[in-house]
C-alpha positions in Angstrom: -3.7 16.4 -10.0 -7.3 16.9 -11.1 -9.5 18.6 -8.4 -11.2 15.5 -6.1 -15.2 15.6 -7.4 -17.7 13.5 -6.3 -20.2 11.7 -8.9 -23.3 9.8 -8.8 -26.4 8.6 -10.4 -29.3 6.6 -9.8 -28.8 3.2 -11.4 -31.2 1.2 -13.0 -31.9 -1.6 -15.8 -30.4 -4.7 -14.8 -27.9 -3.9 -13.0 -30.8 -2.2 -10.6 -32.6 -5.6 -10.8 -29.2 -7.3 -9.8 -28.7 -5.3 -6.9 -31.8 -3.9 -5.3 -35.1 -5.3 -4.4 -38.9 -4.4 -5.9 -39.7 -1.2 -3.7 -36.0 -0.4 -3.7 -33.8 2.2 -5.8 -29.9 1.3 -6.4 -27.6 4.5 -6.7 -24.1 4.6 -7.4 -21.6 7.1 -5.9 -17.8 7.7 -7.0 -14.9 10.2 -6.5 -12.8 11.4 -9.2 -10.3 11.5 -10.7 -10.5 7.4 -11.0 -7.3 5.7 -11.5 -7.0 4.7 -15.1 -9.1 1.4 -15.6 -10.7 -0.3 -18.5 -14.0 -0.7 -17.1 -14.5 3.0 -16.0 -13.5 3.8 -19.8 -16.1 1.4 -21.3 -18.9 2.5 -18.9 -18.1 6.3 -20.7 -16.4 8.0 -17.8 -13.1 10.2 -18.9 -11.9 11.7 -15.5 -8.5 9.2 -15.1 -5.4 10.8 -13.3 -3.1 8.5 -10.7 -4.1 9.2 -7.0 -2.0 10.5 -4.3 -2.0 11.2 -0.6 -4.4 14.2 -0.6 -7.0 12.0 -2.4 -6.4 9.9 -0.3 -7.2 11.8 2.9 -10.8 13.1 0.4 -11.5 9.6 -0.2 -11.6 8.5 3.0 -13.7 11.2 4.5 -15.8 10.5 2.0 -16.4 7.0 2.9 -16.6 8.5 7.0 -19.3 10.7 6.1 -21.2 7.9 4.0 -20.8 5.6 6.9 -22.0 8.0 9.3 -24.7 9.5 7.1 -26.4 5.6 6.3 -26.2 4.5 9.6 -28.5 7.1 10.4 -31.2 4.4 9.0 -29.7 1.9 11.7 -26.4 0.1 12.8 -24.2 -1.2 10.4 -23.7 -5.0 9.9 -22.2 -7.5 7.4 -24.3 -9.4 5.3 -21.5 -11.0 2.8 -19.3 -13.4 3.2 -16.6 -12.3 6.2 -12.9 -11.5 4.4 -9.9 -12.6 6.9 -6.5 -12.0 7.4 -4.4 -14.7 5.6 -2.4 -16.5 7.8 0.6 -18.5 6.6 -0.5 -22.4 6.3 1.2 -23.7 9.5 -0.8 -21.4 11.8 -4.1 -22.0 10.7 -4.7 -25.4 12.8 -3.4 -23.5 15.8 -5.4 -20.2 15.7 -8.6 -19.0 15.1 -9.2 -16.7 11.6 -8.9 -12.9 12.4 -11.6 -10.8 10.6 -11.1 -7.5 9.2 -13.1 -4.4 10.5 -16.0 -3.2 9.1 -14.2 -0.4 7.4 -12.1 -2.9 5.8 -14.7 -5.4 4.6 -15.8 -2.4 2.9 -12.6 -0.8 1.5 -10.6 -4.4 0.8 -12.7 -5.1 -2.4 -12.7 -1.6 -3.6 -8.6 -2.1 -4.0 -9.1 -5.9 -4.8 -11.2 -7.3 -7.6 -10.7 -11.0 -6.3 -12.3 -10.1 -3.0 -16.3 -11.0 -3.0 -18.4 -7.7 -2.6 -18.7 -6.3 0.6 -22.3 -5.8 1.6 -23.3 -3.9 4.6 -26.7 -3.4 5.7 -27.6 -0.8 8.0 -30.5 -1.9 10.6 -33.6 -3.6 9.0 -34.4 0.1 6.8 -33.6 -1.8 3.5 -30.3 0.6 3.1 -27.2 -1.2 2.3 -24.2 -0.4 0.7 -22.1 -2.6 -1.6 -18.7 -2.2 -3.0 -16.2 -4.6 -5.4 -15.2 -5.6 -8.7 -12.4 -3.9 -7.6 -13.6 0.0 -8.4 -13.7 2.9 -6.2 -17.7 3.0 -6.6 -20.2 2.8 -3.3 -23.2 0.8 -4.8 -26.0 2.3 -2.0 -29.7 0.6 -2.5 -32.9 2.8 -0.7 -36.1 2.3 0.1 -37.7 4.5 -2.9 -39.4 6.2 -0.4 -36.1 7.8 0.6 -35.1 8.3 -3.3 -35.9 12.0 -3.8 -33.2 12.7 -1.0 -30.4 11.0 -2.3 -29.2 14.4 -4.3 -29.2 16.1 -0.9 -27.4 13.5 1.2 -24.4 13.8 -2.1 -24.0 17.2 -1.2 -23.8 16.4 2.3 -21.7 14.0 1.4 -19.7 16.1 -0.7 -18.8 18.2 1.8 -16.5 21.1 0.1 -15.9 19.1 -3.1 -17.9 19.6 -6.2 -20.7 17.2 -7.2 -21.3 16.2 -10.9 -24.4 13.7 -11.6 -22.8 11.3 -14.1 -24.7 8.7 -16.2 -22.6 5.5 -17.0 -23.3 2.5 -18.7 -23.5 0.7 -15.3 -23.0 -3.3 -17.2 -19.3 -2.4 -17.7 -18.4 -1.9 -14.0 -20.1 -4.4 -12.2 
């Protein structure tokens, strides 16, 4: 398997419009190698190789550090729609729907490209993260006065893995 890296890029044409709000900057943040997928390919990326366990375990403390890292700028919430367990047809009059976690709301539509995005806000700072479409990309919007530091909080980020600042075109993956 390839080595883990972890990519990003500011994001911005319409896709920025789409996703962030005047005063705002939209980024986009990735680990590779990315299973092989259509959309990655048109958008110009080349790094494809099936994941295993140990990117896996890179993958997810990647997400861990992001989490930890944004809710720096205040406490995580939902602001999309709420994705629940499915529960077979003759429980539902009987019980109440069971919500996934937070971690899950995030990580369901990453896997599943029939899932709504996830969108999580982080206090009232103007930081969120989205994910969905079903790719393995953290869509992160910041006030543009916190911008300039976005390079530093991907090494942070990072960790021990390498960091590569890759320009896509951004219309074939959301």
């Amino acid at each position: 398997m390839q080595q883990f890296t972890v990519h990003y890029s500011q994001v911005g044409g319409d896709v920025a419009r789409r996703y962030a709000s005047e005063g705002s900057m939209l980024f986009a943040l990735w680990p590779s190698p990315v299973n092989h997928d259509v959309c990655f390919r048109e958008a110009g990326f080349t790094d494809f190789a099936d994941g295993d366990e140990t990117w896996d375990a890179h993958a997810d403390g990647l997400l861990t550090r992001l989490l930890a890292e944004l809710s720096s700028y205040g406490q995580p919430h939902l602001v999309s729609k709420v994705a629940e367990r499915h529960q077979p047809w003759y429980r539902r009059p009987f019980s109440t729907p069971e919500s996934f976690d937070l971690r899950e709301q995030i990580e369901l539509p990453i896997q599943w490209d029939e899932l709504p995005d996830c969108v999580v806000a982080f206090g009232e700072s103007g930081v969120s993260l989205r994910t969905g479409s079903g790719h393995h990309i953290f869509w992160i919007v910041l006030p543009q006065r916190e911008g300039s530091a976005f390079a530093s909080m991907v090494d942070r980020l990072a960790a021990s893995h390498p960091v590569v600042q890759t320009e896509l075109r951004w219309e074939s993956l959301v």
